[in-house]
N, C-alpha and C positions, 0 to 999 in steps of 0.2 A: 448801204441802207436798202433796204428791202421794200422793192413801192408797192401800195396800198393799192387794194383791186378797187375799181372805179365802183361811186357808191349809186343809184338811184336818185334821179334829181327827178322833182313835182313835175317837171315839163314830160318825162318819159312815164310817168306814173299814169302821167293822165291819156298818155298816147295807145299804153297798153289797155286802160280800161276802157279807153273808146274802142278798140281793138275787141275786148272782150263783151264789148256791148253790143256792137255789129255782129258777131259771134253768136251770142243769144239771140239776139233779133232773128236771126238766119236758124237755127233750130228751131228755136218754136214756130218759124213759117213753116217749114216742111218738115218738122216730126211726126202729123198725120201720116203725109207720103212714104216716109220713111218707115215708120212703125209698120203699114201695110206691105210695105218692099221686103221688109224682114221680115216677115212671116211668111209670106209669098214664096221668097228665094232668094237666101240667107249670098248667095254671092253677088249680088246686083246689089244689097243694100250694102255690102262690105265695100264695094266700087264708089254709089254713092256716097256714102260717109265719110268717104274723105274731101269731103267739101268743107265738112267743119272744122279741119284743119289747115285751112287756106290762112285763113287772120290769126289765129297765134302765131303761124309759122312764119308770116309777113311781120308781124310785130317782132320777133328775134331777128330777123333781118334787120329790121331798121333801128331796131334803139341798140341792139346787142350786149345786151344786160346778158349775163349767165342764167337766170331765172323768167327770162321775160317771159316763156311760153308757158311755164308752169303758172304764172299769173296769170295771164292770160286764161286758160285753159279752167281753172279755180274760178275765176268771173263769169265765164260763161255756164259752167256748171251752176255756181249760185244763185247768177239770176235762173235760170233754167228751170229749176227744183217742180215749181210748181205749175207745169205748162207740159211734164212730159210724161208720157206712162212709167217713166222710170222713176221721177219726184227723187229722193235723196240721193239715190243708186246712182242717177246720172254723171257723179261727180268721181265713182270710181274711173270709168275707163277713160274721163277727162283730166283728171288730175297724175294718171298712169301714163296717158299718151303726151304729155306736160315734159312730166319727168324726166319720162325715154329720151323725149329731142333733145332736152336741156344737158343730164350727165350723157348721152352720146357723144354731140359738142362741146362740152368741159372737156370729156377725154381727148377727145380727136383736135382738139384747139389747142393743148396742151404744148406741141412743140413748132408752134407760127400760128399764121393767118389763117381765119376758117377761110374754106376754099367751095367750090358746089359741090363737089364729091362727098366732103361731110355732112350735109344737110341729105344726100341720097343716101349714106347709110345712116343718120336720125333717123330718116323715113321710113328703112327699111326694120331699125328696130321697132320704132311703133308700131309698122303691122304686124309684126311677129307679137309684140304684148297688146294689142288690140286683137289679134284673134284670138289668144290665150285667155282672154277677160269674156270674149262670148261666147267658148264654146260653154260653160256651164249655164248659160240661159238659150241656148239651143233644143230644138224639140227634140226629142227621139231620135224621129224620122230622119233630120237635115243631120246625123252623125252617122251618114255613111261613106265613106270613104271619097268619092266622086265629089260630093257637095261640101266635105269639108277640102278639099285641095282647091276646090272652084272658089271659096269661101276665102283659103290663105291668098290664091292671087290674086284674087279682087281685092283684099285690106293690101296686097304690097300695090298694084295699080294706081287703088286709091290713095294713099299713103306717097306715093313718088308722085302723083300728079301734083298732089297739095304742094308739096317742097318744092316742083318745079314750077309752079305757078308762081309761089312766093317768092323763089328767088327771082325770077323773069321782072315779074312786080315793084317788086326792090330795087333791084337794081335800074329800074327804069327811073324809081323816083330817088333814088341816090344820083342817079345823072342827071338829070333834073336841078338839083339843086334844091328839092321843097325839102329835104332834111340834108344833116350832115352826116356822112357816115361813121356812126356810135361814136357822137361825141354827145349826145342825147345821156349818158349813164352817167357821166363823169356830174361829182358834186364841183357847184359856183358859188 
């Protein structure tokens, strides 16, 4: 008999969207700073940026839903819309950098236990389709050669800090004891 992938229980629902609420909160405190960083000098904001992938990525650690980050990431987007210069747009490169970590780890999960090495290449796919999603909103100028490779390391920087932050994170509060480790997806 063929066992049933573990379903979303209301307790992890509510854990990702507090997750995606702190998330929001945290963009729209520093999308001013941010917005100026990227016009400024498109690889310090690419560095920065991955701050906002600190709570999705902590939330797929702890509940370990296959989709937890894409929710996550879709939440923060939502609430987001109308607080950033970007308003709708926001939700592409959130719901893309979602995606990436989530089918990474489906793939990489596939044959055992996620391990940290699979959350560092999530990460790394992220910054690879998180640079791909900015370079068409890029000035001119910032698409020369120098400032786009300065641009790719800073999203992969930022992108491995976020995973490693999260994992470090998580695993503190899985030893801890204040959650179980993903027994949070399974239906009660």
């Amino acid at each position: 008999m063929a066992q049933r992938p573990p379903r979303l229980s209301t307790r992890s629902l509510l854990i990702i969207a507090a997750f995606g609420a702190l998330g929001a909160l945290l963009l729209i405190l520093v999308a001013p700073l941010t917005a100026t960083l990227a016009a400024l000098f498109p690889p310090a904001y690419a560095v920065a940026a991955g701050m906002h992938s600190v709570l999705p990525f902590l939330a797929r650690r702890l509940v370990g839903f296959a989709w937890t980050t894409t929710i996550a990431f879709s939440l923060v987007g939502i609430l987001t819309i109308g607080f950033t210069p970007l308003g709708v747009l926001i939700l592409v490169p959130l719901v893309i950098t979602g995606l990436g970590f989530d089918v990474t780890l489906m793939l990489l999960g596939r044959r055992g236990p996620l391990r940290p090495w699979h959350h560092v290449v999530a990460a790394v796919v992220t910054a690879v389709l998180l640079f791909l999603v900015s370079l068409p909103v890029m000035s001119p100028r910032d698409l020369a050669a120098p400032i786009l490779i300065l641009t790719f390391a800073g999203r992969l920087i930022g992108q491995l800090a976020a995973a490693g932050i999260a994992w470090l994170i998580g695993g503190r509060v899985l030893r801890a004891g204040i959650l179980r480790p993903h027994s949070l997806s399974t239906s009660r």
